[in-house]
C-alpha positions in Angstrom: 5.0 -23.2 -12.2 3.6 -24.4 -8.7 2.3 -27.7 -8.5 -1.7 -28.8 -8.1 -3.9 -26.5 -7.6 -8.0 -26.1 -7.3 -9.8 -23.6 -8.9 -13.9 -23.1 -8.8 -16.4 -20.8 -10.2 -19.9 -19.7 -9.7 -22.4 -17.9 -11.9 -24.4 -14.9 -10.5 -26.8 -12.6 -11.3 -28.0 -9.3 -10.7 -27.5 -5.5 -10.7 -23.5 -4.9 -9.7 -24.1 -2.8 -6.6 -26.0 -5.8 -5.2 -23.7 -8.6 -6.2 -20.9 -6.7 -4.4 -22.7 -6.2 -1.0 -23.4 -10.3 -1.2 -20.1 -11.5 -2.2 -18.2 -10.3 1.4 -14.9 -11.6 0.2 -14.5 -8.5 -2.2 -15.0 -6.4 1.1 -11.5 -4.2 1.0 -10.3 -5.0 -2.6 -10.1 -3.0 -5.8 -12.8 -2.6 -8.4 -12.0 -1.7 -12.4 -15.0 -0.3 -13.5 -15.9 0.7 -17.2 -18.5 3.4 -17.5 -19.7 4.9 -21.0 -17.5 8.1 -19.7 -15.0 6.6 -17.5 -12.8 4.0 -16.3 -12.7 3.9 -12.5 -10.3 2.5 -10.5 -12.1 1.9 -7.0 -12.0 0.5 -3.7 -14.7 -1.7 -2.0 -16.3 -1.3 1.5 -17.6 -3.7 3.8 -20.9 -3.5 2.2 -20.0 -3.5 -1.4 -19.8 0.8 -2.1 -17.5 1.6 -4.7 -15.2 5.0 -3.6 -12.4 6.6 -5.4 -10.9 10.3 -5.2 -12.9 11.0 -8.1 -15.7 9.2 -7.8 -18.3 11.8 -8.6 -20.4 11.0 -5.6 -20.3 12.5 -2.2 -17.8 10.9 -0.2 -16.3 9.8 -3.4 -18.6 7.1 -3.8 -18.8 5.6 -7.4 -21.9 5.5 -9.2 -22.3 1.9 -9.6 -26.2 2.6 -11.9 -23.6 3.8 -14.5 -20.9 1.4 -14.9 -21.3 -1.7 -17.7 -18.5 -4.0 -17.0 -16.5 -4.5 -13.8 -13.6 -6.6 -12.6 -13.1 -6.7 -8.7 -11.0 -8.9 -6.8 -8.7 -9.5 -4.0 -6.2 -11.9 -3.5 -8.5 -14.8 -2.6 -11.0 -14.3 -5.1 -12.3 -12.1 -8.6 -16.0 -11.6 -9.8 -15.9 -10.5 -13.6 -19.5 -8.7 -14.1 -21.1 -7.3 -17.0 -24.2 -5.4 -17.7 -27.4 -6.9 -19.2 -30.4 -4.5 -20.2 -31.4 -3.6 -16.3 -29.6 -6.5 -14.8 -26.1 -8.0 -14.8 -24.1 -11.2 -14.9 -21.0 -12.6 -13.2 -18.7 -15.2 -12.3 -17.1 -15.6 -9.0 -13.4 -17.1 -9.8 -11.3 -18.2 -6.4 -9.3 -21.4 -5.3 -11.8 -21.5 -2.2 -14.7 -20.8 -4.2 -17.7 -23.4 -4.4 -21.3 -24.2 -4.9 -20.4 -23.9 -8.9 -18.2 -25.5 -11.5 -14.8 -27.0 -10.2 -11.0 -27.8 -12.1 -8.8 -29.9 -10.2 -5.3 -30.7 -10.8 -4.7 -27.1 -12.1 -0.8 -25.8 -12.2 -0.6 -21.9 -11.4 2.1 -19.7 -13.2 2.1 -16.2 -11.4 2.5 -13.4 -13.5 2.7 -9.7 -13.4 1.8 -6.7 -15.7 3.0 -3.1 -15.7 0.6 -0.6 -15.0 0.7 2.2 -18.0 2.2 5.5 -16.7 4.8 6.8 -13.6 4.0 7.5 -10.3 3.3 11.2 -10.3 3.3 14.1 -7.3 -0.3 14.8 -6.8 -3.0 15.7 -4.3 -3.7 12.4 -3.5 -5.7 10.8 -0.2 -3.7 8.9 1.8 -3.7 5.2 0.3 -4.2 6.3 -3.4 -1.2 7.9 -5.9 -1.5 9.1 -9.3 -0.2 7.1 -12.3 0.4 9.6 -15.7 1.4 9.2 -19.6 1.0 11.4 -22.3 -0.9 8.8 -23.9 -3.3 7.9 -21.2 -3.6 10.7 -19.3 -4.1 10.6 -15.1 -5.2 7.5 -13.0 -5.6 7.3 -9.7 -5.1 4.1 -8.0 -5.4 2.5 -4.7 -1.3 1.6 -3.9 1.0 2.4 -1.4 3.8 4.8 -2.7 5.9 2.8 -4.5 9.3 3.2 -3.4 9.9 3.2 -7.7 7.8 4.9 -10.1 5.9 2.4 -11.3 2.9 -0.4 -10.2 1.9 -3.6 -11.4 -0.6 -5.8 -12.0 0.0 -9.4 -10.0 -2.2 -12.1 -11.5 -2.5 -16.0 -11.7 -2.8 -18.1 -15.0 -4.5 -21.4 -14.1 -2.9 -24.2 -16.3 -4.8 -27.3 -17.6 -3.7 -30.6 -19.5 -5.9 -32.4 -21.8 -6.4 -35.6 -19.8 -6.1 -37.4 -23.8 -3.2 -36.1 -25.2 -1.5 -34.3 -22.8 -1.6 -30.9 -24.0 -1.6 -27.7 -21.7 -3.4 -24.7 -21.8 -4.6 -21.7 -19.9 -7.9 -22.4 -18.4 -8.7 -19.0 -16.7 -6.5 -15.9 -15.1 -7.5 -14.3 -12.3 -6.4 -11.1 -10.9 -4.8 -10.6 -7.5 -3.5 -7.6 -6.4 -1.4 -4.3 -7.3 1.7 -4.0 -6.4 4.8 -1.8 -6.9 7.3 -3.1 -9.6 9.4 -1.9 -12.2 10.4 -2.7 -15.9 13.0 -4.7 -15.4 11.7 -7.1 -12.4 
């Protein structure tokens, strides 16, 4: 565990293509989009486009009209979003984040998840390989070639103690980056 650390938040609102173009520090970070037909993993331009190898879109570009919930981040900052009727809702989580709700005095406890499936030969753009497993079928994802066969997830738990009692818990996790890895790291 490191020792204190900030973390803030702040509400928005609005249709996801929009909220991406206005929040500039997702510019160059990965989007996981859920769409009633996909799940997309994406990367974001300077003025919030989604694009992935199969994004369905010329250019690759991601139809952002159709996705319903959305996690992008980078490793300074993640907006979780989620679709409401016409319009959408989200929080922007980040140690530099303000204008919103603020913890102090936080502990962080960096963590890191396997990604489901093995590096796989494919056609792939430059930037982006292919992750397979019977189970899930084909991903593609935006990672250097791992020098492995696998990637991971790297996120940050955000630890809180109740001022009263002194009990600890996890206030919030935020996603950072991914990253190669293997099982036994």
């Amino acid at each position: 565990m490191s020792g204190s650390t900030r973390l803030g938040s702040r509400s928005l609102s609005g249709p996801l293509p929009g909220m991406l173009a206005r929040v500039t520090e997702l510019a160059g970070g990965i989007a996981l989009l859920s769409s009633p037909d996909a799940y997309t993993v994406a990367t974001i331009s300077d003025d919030g486009r989604c694009s992935a190898p199969d994004g369905g879109m010329p250019g690759g570009e991601v139809d952002l009209g159709r996705v319903y919930e959305a996690r992008a981040f980078t490793p300074d900052v993640e907006l979780r979003w989620v679709r409401r009727g016409d319009d959408g809702q989200g929080v922007l989580l980040g140690e530099r984040v303000t204008g919103g709700q603020e913890w102090k005095d936080l502990r962080t406890v960096d963590l890191r998840y396997l990604l489901w499936g093995e590096v796989v030969d494919g056609d792939n753009p430059a930037g982006w390989v292919s992750l397979s497993a019977a189970r899930i079928g084909t991903l593609r994802v935006p990672a250097v070639p791992p020098r492995g066969r696998r990637l991971r997830l790297r996120a940050r738990e955000y630890i809180a103690v109740e001022p009263d009692h002194g009990n600890s818990y996890v206030l919030d996790e935020r996603l950072i980056a991914i990253e190669e890895g293997q099982i036994d790291e």
